[in-house]
N, C-alpha and C positions, 0 to 999 in steps of 0.2 A: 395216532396209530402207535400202538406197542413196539418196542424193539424185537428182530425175530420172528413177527409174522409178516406175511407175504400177503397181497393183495391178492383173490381172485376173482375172476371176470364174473359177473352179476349174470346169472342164469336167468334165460326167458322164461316168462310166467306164458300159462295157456292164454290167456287174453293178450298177450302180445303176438303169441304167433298166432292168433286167429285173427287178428287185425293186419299181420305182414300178409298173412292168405288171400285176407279178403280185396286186400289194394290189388295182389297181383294177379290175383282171376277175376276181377272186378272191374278195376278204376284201370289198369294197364291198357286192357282191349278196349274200352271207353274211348280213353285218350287217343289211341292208334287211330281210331276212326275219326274220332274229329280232326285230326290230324291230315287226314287224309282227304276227310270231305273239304276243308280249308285247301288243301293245295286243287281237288277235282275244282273246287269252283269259282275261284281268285288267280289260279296258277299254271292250269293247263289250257294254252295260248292251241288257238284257232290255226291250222297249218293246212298248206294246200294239199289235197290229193293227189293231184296232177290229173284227175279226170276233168275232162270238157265234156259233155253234155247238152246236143242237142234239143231244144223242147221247142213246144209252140205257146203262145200266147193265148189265155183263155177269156182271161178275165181281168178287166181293170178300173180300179174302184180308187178312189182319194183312203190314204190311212190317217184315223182319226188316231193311232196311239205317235206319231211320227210326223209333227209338223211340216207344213213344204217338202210332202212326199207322195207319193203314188203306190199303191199296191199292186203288183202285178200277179193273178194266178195262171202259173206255170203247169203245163203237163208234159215229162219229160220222155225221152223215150223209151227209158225205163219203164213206165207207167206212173213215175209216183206227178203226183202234185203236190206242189210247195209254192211259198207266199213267198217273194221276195220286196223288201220295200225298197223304192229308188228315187232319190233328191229328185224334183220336177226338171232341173237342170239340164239332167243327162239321161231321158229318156230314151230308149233305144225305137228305133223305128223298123216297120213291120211285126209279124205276124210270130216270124223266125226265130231264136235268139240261140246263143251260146250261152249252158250256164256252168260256173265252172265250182266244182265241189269241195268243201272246205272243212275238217272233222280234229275234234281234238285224240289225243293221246291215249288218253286213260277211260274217257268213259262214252268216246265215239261219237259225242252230239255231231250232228250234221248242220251244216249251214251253206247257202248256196249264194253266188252272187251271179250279176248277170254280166259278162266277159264282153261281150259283140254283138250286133244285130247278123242275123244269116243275109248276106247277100245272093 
């Protein structure tokens, strides 16, 4: 570099800032989501409602995806029906049952276990 002259800062060419454009209305929102979808589905932990839930017992079948388990279909009082599976171990007895409701954070899945037989 010559005595006298000053460095100046290298001016962006169009193809650079069509490439700085395209990362960040492109690859930025990208990222965000997978970002996000990694936390919805590794990260956001199952927490009680604190709803108990009544229902009766409908239907009970062996679960072929859940070794040494049982399927029980539920109809709650709500009206919904839901599948819960439960180790042979700790069948509940009667008709009756308490089931108590379980949802995550962010994207609201439901999952239900069964709390008590109704005495």
């Amino acid at each position: 570099m010559a005595p006298g002259k000053t460095r100046q800062p290298a001016k962006r060419t169009d193809a650079e800032k069509a490439r700085a454009k395209r990362f960040i209305y492109l690859w930025v929102p990208i990222i965000c989501l997978v970002i996000i979808g990694v936390y919805a589905s590794a990260l956001d932990p199952m927490r009680p409602t604190g709803r108990v839930i009544k229902g009766s017992v409908m239907e009970i079948k062996r679960s072929s995806q859940q070794p040494m388990s049982v399927l029980y279909k539920i109809r709650l009082e709500t009206g919904e029906e839901v599948e819960i599976a439960v180790p042979e171990k700790s069948k509940p007895a009667g008709s009756q049952v308490m089931v108590e409701e379980f949802s995550t954070a962010l994207l609201k899945k439901k999952r239900y276990e069964i709390k008590e037989p109704v005495r």
